[in-house]
FIMARFI-86935 format. One record per residue (C-alpha): residue number from 1; chain; z, x, y. Coordinates in steps of 0.1 Angstrom, whole numbers, plus 5000, padded with zeros to 4 digits. Layout:
BEGIN
+------+-------+------+------+------+
| resi | chain |   zz |   xx |   yy |
+------+-------+------+------+------+
|  NUM |     A |    Z |    X |    Y |
...
+------+-------+------+------+------+
//
This chain:
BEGIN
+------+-------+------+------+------+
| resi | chain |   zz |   xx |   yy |
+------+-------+------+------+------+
|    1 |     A | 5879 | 6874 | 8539 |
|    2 |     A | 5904 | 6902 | 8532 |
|    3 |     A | 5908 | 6927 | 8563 |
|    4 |     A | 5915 | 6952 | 8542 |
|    5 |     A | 5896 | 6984 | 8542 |
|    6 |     A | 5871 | 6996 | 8513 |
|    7 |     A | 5887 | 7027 | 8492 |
|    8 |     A | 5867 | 7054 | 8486 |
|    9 |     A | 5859 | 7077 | 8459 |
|   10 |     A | 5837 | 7107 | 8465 |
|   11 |     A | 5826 | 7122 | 8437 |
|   12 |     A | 5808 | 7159 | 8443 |
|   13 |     A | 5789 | 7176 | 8413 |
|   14 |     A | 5785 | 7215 | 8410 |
|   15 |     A | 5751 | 7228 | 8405 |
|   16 |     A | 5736 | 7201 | 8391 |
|   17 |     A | 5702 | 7201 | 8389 |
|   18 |     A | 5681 | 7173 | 8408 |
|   19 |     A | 5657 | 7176 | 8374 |
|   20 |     A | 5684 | 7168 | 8351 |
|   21 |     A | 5695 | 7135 | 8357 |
|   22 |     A | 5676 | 7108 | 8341 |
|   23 |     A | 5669 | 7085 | 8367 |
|   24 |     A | 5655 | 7113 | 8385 |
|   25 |     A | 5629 | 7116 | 8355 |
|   26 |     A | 5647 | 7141 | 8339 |
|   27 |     A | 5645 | 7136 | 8296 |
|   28 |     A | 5663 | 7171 | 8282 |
|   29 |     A | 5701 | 7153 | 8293 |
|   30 |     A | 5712 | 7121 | 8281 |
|   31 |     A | 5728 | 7109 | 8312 |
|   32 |     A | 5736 | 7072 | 8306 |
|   33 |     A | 5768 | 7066 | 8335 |
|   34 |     A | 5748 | 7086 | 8362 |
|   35 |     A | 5715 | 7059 | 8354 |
|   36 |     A | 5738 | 7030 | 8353 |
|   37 |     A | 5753 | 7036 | 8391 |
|   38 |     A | 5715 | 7044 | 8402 |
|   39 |     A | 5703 | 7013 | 8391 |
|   40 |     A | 5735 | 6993 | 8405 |
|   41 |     A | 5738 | 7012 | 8432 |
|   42 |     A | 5717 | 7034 | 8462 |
|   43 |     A | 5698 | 7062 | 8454 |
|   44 |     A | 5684 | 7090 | 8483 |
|   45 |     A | 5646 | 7101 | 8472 |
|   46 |     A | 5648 | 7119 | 8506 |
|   47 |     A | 5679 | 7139 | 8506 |
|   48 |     A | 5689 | 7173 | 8521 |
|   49 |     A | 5716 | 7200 | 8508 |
|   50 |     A | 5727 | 7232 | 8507 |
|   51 |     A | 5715 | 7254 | 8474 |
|   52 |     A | 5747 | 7266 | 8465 |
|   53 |     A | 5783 | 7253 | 8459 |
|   54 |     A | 5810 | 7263 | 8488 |
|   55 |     A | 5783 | 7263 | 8516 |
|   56 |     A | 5778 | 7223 | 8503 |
|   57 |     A | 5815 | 7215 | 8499 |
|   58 |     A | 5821 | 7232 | 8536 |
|   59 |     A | 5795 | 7212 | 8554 |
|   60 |     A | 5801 | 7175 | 8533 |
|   61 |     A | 5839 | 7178 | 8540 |
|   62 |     A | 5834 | 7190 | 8576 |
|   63 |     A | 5802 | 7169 | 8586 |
|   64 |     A | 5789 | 7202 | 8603 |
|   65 |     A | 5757 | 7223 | 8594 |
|   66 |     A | 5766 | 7258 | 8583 |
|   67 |     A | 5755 | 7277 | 8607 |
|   68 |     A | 5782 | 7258 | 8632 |
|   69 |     A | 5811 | 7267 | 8612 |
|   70 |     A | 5803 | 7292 | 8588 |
|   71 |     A | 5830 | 7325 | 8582 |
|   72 |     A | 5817 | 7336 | 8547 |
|   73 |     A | 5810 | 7328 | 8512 |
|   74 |     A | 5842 | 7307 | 8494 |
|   75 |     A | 5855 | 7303 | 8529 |
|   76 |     A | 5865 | 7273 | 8551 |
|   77 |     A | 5878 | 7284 | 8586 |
|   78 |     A | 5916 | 7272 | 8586 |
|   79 |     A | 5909 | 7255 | 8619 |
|   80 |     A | 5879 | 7227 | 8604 |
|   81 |     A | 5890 | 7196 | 8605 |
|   82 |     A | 5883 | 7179 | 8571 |
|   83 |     A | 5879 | 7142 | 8563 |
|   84 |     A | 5913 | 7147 | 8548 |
|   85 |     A | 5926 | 7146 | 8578 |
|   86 |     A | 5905 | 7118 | 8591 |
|   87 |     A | 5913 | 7095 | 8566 |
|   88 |     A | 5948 | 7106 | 8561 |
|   89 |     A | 5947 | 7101 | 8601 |
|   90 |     A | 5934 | 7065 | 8600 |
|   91 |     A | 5964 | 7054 | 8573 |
|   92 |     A | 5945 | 7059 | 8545 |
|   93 |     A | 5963 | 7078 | 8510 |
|   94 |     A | 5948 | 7105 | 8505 |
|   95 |     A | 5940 | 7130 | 8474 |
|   96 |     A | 5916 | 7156 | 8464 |
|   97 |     A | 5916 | 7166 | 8426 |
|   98 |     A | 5886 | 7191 | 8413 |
|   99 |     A | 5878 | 7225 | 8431 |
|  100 |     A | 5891 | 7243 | 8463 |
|  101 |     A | 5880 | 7280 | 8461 |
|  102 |     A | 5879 | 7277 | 8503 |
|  103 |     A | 5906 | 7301 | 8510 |
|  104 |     A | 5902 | 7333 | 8497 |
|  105 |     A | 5870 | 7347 | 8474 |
|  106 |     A | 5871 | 7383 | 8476 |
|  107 |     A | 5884 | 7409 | 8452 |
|  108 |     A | 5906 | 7436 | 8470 |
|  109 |     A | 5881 | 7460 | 8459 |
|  110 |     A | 5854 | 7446 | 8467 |
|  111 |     A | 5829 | 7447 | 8496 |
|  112 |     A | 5839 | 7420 | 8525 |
|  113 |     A | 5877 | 7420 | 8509 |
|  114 |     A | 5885 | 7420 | 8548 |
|  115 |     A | 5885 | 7388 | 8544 |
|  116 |     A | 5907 | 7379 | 8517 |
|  117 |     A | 5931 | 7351 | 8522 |
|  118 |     A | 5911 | 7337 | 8556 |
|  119 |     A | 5902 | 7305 | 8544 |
|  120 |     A | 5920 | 7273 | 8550 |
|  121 |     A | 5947 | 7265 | 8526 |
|  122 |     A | 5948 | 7236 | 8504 |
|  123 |     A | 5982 | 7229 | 8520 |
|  124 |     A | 5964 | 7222 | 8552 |
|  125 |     A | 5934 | 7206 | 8539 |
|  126 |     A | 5949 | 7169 | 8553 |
|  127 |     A | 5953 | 7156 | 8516 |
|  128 |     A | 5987 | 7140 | 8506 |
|  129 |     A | 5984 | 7150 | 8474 |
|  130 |     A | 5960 | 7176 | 8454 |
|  131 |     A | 5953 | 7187 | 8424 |
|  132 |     A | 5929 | 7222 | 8422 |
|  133 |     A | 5914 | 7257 | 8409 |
|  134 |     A | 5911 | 7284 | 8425 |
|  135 |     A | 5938 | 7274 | 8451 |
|  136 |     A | 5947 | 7311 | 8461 |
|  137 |     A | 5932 | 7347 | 8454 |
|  138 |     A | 5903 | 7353 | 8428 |
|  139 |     A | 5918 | 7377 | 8406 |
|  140 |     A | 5948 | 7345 | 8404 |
|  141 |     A | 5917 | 7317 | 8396 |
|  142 |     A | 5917 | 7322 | 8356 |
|  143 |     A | 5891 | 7294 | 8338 |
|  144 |     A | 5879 | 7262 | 8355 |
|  145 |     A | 5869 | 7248 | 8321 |
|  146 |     A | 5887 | 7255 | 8288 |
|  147 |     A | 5926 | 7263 | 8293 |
|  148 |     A | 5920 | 7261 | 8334 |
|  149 |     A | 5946 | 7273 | 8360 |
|  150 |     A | 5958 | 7241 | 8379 |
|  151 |     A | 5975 | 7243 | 8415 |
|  152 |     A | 5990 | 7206 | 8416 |
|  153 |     A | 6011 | 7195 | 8448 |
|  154 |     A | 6024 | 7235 | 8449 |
|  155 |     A | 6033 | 7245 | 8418 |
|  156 |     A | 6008 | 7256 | 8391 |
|  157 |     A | 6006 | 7239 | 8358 |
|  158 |     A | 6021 | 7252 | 8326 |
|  159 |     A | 6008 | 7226 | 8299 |
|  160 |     A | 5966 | 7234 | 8304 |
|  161 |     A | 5963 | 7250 | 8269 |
|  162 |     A | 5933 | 7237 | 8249 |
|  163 |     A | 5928 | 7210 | 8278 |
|  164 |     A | 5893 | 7208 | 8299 |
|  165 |     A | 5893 | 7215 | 8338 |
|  166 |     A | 5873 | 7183 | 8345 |
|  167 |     A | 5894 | 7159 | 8325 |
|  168 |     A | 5923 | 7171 | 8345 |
|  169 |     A | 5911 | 7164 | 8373 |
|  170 |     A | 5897 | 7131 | 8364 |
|  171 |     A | 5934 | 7121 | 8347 |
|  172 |     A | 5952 | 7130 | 8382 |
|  173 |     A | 5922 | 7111 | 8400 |
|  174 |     A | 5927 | 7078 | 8380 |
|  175 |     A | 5970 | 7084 | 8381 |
|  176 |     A | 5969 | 7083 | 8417 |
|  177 |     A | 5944 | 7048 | 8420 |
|  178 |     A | 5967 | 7035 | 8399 |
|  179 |     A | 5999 | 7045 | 8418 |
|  180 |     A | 5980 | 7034 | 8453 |
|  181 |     A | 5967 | 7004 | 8440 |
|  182 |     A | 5979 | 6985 | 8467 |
|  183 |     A | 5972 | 7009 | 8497 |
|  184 |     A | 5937 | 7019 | 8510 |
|  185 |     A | 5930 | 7053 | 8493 |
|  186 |     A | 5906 | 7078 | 8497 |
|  187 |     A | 5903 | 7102 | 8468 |
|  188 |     A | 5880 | 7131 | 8467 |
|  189 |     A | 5869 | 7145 | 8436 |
|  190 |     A | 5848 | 7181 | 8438 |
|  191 |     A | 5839 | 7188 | 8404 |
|  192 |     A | 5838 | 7222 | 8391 |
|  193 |     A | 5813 | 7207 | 8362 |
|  194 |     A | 5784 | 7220 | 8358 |
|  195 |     A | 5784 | 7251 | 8382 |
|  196 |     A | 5784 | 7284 | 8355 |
|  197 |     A | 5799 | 7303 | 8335 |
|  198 |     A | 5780 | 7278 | 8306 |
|  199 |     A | 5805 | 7271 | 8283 |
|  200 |     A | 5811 | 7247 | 8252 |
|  201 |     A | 5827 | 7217 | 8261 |
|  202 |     A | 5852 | 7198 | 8238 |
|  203 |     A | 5836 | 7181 | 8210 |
|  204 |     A | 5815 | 7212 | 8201 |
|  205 |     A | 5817 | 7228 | 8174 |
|  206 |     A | 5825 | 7260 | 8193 |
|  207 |     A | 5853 | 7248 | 8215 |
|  208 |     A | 5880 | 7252 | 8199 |
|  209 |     A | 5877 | 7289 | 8189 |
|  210 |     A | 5863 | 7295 | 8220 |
|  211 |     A | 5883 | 7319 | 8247 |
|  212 |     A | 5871 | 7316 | 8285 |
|  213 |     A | 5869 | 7350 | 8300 |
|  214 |     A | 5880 | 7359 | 8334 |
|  215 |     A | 5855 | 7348 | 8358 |
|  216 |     A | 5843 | 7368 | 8383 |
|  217 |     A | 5828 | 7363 | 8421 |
|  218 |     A | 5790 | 7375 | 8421 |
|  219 |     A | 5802 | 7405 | 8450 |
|  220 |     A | 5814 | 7422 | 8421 |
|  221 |     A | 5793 | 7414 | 8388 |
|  222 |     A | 5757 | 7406 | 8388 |
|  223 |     A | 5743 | 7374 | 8380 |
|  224 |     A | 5720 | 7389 | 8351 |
|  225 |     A | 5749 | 7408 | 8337 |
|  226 |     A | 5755 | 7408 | 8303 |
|  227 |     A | 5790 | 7406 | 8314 |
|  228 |     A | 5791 | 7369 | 8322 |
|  229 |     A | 5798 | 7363 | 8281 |
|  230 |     A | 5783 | 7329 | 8286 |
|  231 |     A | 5754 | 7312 | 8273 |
|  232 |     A | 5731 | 7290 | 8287 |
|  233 |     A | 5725 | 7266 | 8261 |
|  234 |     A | 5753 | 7251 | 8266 |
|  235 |     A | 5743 | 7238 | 8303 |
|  236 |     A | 5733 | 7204 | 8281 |
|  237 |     A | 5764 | 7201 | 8268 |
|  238 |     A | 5778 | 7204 | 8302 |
|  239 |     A | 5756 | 7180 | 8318 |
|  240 |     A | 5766 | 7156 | 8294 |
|  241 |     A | 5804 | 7161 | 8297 |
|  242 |     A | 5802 | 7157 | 8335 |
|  243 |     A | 5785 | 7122 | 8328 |
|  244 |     A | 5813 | 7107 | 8305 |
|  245 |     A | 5840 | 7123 | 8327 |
|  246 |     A | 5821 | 7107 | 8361 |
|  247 |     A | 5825 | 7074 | 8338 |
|  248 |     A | 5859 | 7077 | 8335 |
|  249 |     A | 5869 | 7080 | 8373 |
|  250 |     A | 5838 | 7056 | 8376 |
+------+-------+------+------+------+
//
């Protein structure tokens, strides 16, 4: 028996709907990878989380209820220790590819902008290498989807045009496997699929003339607004997408 240690990928969706999935009952999304590693794998009927995105991603990467370590919305407090560091600490190679958006969420003119730039830095995180959006200030974010803005290992990426968020982050995911094949690796892979604004995905007829807006925190536009320039009907399409790019990192 080998006594080498399991590696680990952690994949976490964004807003996904527990009534969406199919082996959860759901029959609107056709979500054939997500069934497959149900029926292979473990599945919690009786499971507990947080209702929106960063307050989840705080207390899975910190293994600490909210109300222990909370500082404010799109915030992790730079002293939290991570399981970057824990893994990273026990030998393991470490990586995060997918979303930060944990160290700074405000607009400057915004109400709470006091704490702009408070988070913890991706930089400290306890990842050896990482690959993100929304590494730095909101108004600097830009898309997660079509034609993203990429913070990779501290420089931003220049060749995104045309390219999805996801499948970014899923190509940098399966890179570094392949490059640690022979070390124990922990790789941690917060998806920024399926968490709005809804937007086509490629292989729609709409994609390629499509143009992602800037996107905006909800301090400073409203979630009804007419602003958003999205449209929900294409939350399928998005479900979908997530499934086949969760089968490639699979």
């Amino acid at each position: 028996m080998s006594d080498r240690r399991p590696n680990i990928v952690l994949i976490m969706s964004d807003d996904l709907g527990y009534e969406v999935i199919g082996c959860n009952g759901g029959t609107s999304y056709k979500t054939p990878v997500l069934d497959d590693m149900a029926s292979d794998g473990s599945r919690f009927e009786n499971a507990h989380v947080q209702p929106l995105c960063t307050p989840t991603r705080v207390q899975l990467m910190t293994g600490k209820y909210n109300f222990r370590n909370y500082i404010g919305f799109g915030l992790m407090a730079p002293d939290e220790k991570t399981f970057g560091h824990i893994f990273s600490d026990a030998g393991y190679k470490t990586c995060i590819s997918g979303k930060w958006q944990l160290y700074s969420y405000r607009f400057p003119e915004e109400e709470g902008a006091e704490t702009r730039g408070t988070g913890q830095k991706i930089e400290d995180a306890g990842f050896d290498e990482y690959c993100v959006w929304h590494a730095h200030h909101t108004e600097q974010k830009g898309s997660r989807y079509k034609d993203p803005v990429i913070y990779q290992n501290g420089s931003y990426l220049t060749d995104t045009d045309g390219k999805l968020g996801d499948d970014i982050f899923a190509d940098y995911a399966i890179d570094f496997m392949e490059k640690n094949k022979d070390e124990e690796f922990f790789i941690y892979f917060p998806m920024a699929l399926t968490h709005r604004p809804f937007e086509p995905m490629i292989g729609d007829p709409e994609y390629d003339s499509f143009e992602p807006e800037p996107n905006k925190t909800l301090g400073a536009l409203s979630r009804d607004s007419d602003d958003w320039g999205d449209d929900p009907r294409h939350y399928k399409s998005m479900v979908e997408y997530h499934d086949k790019v969760i089968g490639r990192v699979n």
